[in-house]
N, C-alpha and C positions, 0 to 999 in steps of 0.2 A: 486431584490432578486436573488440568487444564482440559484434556478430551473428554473428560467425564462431567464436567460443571453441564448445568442445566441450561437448555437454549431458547430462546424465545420464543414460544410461536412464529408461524410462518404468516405473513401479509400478502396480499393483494393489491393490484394495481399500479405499477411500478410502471413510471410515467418517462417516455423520453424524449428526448427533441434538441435539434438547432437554434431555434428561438424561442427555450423557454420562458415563460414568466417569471416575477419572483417567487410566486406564490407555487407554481408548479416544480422547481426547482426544492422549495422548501419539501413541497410533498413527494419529490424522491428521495429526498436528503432520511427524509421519515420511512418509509418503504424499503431503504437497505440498510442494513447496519456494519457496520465494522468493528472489531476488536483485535488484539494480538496479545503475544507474549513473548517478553524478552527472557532469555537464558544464557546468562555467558560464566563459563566453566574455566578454570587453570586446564591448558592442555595437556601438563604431564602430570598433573596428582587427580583431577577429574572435580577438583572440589570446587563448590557453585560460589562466585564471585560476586554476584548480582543476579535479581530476577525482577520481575511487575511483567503486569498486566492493564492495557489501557483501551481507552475505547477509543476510533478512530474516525473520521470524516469520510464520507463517498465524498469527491470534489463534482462540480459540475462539470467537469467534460468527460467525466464517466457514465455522466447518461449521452453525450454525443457518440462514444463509444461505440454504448452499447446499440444505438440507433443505427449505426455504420454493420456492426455485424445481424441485427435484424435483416436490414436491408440486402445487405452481400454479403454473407457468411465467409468468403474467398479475397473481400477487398479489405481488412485491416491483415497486415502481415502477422502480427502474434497477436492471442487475446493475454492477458495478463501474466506476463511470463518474467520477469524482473522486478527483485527491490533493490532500490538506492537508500544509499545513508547519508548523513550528511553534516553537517559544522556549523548551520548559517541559521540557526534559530534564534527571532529577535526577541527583545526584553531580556530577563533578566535570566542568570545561568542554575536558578536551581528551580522557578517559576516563568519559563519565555510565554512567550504571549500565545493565546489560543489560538491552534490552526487555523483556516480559511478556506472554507469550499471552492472558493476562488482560485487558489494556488496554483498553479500550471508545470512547475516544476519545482525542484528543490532549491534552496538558497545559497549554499553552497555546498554541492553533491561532491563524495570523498570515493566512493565506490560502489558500483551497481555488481550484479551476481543473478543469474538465472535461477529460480527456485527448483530444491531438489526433491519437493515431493508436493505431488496437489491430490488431495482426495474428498472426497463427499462425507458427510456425517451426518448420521439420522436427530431428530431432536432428542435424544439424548447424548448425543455427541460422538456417538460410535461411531467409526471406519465402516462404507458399506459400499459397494459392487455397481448399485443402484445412483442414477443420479438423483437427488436432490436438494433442496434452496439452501445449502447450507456448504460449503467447500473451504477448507484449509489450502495452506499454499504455505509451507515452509523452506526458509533458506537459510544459508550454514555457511557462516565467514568464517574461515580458517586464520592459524595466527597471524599470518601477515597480510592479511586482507583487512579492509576498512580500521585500520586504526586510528585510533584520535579520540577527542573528545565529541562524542555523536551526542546529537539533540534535536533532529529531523530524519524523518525515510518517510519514503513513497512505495506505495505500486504503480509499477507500469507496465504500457503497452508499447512494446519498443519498435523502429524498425527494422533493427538489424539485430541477428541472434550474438552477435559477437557485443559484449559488454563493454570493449573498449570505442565503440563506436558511437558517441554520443550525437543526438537530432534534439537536443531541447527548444521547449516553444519559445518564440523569441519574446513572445510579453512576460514582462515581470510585476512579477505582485507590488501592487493592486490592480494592474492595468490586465484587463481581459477583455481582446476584442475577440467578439466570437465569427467574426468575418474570417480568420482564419484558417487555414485548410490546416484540421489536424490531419490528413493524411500524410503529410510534409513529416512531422516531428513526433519523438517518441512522447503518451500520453501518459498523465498522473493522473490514477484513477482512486486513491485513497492518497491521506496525505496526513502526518501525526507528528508535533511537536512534544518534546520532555525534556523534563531537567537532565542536566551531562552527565553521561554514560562516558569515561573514560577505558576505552579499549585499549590494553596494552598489546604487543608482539606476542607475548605466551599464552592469549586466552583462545577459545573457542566461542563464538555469539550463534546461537542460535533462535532463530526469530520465527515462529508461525503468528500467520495474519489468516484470521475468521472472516467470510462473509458471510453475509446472510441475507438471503432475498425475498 
């Protein structure tokens, strides 16, 4: 089972900043990790359609992020509270090309959704009361939600709690000026490309995304 797989060690030193280097950049990139798991089920017989597990990129303005809530705990309006899906993953449709830390938003986003469950888990993966470096974030697209053929999603840090309200950053990949006020627009804080996942109207997708700090 996915809560029960064994978890990394916990690290040290989780570096952040506005003008990172490259080199410091790389060493957060190494300091948190990400993974998930996709699960999508027929919604009336319950039988499992699809499943994986992948491992996923912190992007680089998730450590501006996270330097914004250091700093003002009350100035970013959500901390990581939405995943997007998406259509727009380039190269090829069963191997697109490796994500980008760089990424700023999604390539072409089909639907975003507020996560319906966040909780903590000890190193060995268990559900616990207690906070520590390790926190799940699960979301659950219903059958007529994000349908298509998916092969992008994101976490973000949005700024409106209504999902239909999109603020994306206006640079697009590859262009990332970090002169930007992300306070302006909703942030992608992990970013994971895969071969197509065709969602049809009668399934259920349920998605938990791992961090680890």
């Amino acid at each position: 089972m996915f809560h029960r797989d064994e978890m990394k060690k916990a690290r040290t030193g989780f570096k952040f900043g506005m003008g990172m280097r490259n080199d410091d950049a790389v060493e957060m990139q190494q300091m948190a990790t990400g993974e998930f798991i996709l699960e999508m089920r027929d919604a009336r017989t319950g039988k499992l359609l699809h499943e994986f597990r992948r491992k996923n990129i912190i992007t680089y303005d998730a450590g501006i992020q996270a330097a914004r809530y250091f700093k003002d705990k009350a100035e970013p309006n959500f901390s990581a509270n939405m995943l997007a899906v998406g259509t727009g993953a380039t190269g090829a449709l069963l191997s697109p090309d490796a994500p980008d830390p760089k990424q700023r938003k999604l390539n072409a986003e089909i639907a975003r959704k507020a996560f319906t469950e966040t909780v903590f888990r000890d190193s060995l993966g268990n559900a616990v009361a207690y906070p520590t470096n390790i926190v799940d974030f699960t979301c659950v697209f219903g059958e007529a939600e994000a349908v298509g053929p998916l092969n992008e999603m994101g976490i973000l840090s949005t700024i409106s709690a209504n999902p239909s309200l999109l603020n994306p950053n206006p640079n697009t990949f590859p262009t990332r000026d970090v002169t930007v006020d992300l306070s302006l627009y909703d942030v992608q804080i992990n970013y994971l490309t895969f071969a197509v996942v065709s969602k049809p109207s009668t399934a259920i997708l349920t998605i938990t995304w791992r961090l680890s700090f």
